[in-house]
MOPAC internal coordinates of N, CA, C and O (Angstrom, degrees):
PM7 1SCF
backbone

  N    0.0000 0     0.00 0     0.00 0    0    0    0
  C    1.4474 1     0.00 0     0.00 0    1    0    0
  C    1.5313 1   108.72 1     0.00 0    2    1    0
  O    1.2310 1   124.18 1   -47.80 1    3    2    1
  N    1.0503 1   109.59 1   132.20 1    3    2    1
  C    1.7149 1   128.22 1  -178.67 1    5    3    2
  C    1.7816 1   109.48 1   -73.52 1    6    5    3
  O    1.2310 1   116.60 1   -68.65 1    7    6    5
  N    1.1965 1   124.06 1   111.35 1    7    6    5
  C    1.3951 1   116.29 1   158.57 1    9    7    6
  C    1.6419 1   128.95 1   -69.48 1   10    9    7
  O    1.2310 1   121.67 1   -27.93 1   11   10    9
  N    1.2847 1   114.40 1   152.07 1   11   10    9
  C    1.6927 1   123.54 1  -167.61 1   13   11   10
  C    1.8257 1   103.08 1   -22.42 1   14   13   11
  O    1.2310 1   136.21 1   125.89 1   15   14   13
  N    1.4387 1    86.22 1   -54.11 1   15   14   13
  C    1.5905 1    96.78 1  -156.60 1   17   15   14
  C    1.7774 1   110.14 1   -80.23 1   18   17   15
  O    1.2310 1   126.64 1  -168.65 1   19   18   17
  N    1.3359 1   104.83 1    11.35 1   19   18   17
  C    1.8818 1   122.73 1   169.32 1   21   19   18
  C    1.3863 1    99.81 1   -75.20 1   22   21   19
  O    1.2310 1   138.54 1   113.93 1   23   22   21
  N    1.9526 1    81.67 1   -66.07 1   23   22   21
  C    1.6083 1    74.80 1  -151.99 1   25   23   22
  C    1.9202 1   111.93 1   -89.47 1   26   25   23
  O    1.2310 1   118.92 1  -160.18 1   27   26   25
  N    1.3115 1   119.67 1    19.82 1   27   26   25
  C    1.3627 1   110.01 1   144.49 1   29   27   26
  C    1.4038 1   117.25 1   -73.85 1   30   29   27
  O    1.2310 1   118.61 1   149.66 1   31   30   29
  N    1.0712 1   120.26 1   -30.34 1   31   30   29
  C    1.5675 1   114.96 1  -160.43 1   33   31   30
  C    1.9016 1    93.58 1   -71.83 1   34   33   31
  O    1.2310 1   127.83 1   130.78 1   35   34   33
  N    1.5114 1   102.53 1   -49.22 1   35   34   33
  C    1.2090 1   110.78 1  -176.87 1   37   35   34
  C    1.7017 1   117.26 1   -51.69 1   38   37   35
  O    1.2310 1   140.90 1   138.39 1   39   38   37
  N    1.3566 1    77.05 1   -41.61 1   39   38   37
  C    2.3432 1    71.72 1   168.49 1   41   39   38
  C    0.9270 1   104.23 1   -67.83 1   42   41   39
  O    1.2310 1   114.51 1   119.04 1   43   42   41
  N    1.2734 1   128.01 1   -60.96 1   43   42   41
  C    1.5894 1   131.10 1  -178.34 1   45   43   42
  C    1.2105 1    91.83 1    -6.61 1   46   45   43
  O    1.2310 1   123.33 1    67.41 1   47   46   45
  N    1.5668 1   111.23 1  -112.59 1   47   46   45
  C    0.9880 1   159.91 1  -122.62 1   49   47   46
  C    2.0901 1    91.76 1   -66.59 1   50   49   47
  O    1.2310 1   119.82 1   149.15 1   51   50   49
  N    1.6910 1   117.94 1   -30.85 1   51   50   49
  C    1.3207 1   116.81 1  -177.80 1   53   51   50
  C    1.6830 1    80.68 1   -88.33 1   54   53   51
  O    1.2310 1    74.87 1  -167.47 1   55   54   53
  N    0.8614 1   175.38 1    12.53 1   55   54   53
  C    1.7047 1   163.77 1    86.55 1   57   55   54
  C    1.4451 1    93.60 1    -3.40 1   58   57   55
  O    1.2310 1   120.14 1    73.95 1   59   58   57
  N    0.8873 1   117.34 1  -106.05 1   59   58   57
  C    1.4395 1   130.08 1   178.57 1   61   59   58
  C    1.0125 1   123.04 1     6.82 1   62   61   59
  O    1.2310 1   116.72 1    91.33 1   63   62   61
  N    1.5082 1   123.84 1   -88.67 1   63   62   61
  C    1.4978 1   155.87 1   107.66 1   65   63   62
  C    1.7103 1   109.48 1    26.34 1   66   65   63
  O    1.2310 1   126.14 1   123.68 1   67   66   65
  N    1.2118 1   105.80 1   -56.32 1   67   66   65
  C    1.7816 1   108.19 1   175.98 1   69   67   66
  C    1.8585 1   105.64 1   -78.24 1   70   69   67
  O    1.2310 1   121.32 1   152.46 1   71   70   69
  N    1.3472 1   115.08 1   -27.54 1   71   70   69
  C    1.4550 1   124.03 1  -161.36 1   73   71   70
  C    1.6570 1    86.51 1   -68.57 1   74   73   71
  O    1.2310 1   122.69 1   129.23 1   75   74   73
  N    1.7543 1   112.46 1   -50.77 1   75   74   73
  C    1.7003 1   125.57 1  -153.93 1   77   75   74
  C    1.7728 1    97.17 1   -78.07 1   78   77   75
  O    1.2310 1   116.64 1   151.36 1   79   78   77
  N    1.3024 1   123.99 1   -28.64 1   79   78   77
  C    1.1372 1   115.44 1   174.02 1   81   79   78
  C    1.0959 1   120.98 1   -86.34 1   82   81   79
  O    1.2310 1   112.40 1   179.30 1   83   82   81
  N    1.0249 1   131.95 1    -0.70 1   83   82   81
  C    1.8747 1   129.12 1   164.63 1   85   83   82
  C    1.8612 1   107.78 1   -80.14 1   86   85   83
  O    1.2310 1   123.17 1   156.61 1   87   86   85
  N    1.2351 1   111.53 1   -23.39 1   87   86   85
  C    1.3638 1   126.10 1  -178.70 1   89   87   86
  C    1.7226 1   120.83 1  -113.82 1   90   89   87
  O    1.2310 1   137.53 1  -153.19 1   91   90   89
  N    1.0532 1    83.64 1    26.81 1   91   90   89
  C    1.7047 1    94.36 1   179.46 1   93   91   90
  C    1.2293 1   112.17 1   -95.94 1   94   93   91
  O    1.2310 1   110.19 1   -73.84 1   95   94   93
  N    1.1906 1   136.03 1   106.16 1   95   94   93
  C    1.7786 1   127.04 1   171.21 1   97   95   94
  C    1.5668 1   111.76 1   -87.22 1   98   97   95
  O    1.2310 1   121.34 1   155.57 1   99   98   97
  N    1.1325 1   115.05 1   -24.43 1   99   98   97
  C    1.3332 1   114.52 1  -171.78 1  101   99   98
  C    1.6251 1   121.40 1   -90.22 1  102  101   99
  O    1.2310 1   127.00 1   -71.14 1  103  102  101
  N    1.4719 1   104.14 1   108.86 1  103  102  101
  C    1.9763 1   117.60 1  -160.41 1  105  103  102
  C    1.5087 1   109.98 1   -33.99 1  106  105  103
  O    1.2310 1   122.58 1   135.06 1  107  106  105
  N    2.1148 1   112.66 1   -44.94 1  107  106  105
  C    1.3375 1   104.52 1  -153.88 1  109  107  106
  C    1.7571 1    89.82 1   -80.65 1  110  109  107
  O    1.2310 1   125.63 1   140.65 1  111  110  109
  N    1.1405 1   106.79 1   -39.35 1  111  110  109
  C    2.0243 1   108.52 1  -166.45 1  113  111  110
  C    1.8856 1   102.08 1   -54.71 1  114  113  111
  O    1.2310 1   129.02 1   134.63 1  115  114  113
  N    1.4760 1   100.23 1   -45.37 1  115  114  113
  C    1.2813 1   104.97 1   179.46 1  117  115  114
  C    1.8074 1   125.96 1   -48.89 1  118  117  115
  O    1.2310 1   129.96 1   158.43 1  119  118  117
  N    1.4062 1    98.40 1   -21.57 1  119  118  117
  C    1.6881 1   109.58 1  -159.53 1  121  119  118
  C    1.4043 1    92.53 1   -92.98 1  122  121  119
  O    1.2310 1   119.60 1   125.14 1  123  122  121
  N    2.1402 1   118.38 1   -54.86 1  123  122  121
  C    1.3250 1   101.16 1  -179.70 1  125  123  122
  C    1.9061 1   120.90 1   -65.41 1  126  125  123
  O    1.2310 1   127.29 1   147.38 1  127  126  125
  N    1.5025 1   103.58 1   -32.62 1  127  126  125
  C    1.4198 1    83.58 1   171.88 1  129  127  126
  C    1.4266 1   131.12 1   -33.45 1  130  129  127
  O    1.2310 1   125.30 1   124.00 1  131  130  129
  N    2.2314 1   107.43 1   -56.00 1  131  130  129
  C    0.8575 1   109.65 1   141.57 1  133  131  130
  C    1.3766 1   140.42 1    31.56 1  134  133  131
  O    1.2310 1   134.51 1    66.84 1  135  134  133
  N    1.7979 1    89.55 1  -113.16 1  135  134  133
  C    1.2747 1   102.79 1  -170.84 1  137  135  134
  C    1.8293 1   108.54 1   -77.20 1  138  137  135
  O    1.2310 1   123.16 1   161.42 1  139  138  137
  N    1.0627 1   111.55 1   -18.58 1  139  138  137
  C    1.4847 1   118.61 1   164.95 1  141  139  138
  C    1.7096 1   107.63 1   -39.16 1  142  141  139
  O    1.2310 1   125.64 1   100.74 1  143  142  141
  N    1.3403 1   106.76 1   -79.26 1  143  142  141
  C    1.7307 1   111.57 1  -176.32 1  145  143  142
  C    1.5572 1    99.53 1   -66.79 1  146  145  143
  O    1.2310 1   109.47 1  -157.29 1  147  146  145
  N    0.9226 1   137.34 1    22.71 1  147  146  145
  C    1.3390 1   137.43 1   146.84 1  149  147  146
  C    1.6502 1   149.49 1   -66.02 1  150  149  147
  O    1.2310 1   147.48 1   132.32 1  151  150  149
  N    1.5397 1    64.12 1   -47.68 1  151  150  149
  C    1.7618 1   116.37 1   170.97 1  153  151  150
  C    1.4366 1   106.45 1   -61.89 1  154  153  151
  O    1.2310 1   133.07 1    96.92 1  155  154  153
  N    1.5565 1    92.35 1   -83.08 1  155  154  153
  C    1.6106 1   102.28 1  -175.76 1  157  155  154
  C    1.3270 1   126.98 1   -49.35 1  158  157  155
  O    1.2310 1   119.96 1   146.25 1  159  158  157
  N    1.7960 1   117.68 1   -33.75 1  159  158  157
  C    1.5656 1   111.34 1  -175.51 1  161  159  158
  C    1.3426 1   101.62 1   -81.93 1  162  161  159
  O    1.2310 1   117.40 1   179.11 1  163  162  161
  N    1.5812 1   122.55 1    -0.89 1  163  162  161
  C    1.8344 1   114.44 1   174.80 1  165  163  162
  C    1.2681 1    97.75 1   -80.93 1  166  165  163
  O    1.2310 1   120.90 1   143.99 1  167  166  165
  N    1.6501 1   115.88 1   -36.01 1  167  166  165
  C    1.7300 1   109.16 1  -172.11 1  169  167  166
  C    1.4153 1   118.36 1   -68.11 1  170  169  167
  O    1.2310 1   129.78 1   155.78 1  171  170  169
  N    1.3544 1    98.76 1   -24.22 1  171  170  169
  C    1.6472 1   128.86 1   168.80 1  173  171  170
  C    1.4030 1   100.70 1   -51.68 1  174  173  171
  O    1.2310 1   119.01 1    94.68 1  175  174  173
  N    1.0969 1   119.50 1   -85.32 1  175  174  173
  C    1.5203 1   133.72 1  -159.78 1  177  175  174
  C    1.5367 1   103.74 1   -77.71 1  178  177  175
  O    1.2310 1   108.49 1   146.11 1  179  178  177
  N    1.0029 1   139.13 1   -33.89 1  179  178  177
  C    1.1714 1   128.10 1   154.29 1  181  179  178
  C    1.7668 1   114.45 1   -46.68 1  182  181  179
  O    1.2310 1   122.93 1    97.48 1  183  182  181
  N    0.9121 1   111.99 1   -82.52 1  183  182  181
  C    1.9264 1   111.42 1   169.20 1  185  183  182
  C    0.7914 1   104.88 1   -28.52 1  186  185  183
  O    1.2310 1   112.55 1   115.07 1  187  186  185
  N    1.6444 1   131.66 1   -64.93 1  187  186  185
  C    1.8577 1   114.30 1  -170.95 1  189  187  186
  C    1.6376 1   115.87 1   -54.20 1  190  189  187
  O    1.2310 1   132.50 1   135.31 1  191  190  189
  N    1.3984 1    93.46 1   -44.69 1  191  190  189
  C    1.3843 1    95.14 1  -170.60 1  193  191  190
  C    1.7728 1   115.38 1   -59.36 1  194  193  191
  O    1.2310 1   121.24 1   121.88 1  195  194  193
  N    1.1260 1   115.24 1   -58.12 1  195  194  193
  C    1.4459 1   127.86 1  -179.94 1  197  195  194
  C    1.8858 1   106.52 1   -57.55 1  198  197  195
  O    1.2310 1   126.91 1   179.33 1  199  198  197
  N    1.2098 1   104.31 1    -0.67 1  199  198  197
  C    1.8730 1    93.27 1   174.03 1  201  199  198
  C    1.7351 1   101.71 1  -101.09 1  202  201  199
  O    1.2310 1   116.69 1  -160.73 1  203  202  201
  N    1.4607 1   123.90 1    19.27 1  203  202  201
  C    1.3412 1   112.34 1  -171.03 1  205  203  202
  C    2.0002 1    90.02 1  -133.23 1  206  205  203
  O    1.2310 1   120.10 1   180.00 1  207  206  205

């Protein structure tokens, strides 16, 4: 389970992450960003989900 101050950082940081992928030209940086915010909205949705 993620504490308060996880999962802000964790939005943060998928904020971020969505800002760098609209402006990404480059295929390989573009893919891990990618799979980066991928990551995080499962860690996301996993935490929300598991507090109910």
């Amino acid at each position: 389970m993620l504490d308060k101050y996880e999962v802000c950082l964790f939005t943060r940081e998928l904020s971020s992450l969505t800002k760098d992928y609209c402006t990404c030209t480059d295929p390989l940086t573009k893919e891990r960003v990618y799979q980066q915010k991928e990551l995080l909205r499962e860690v996301l949705r996993l935490h929300y989900h598991s507090e109910f």
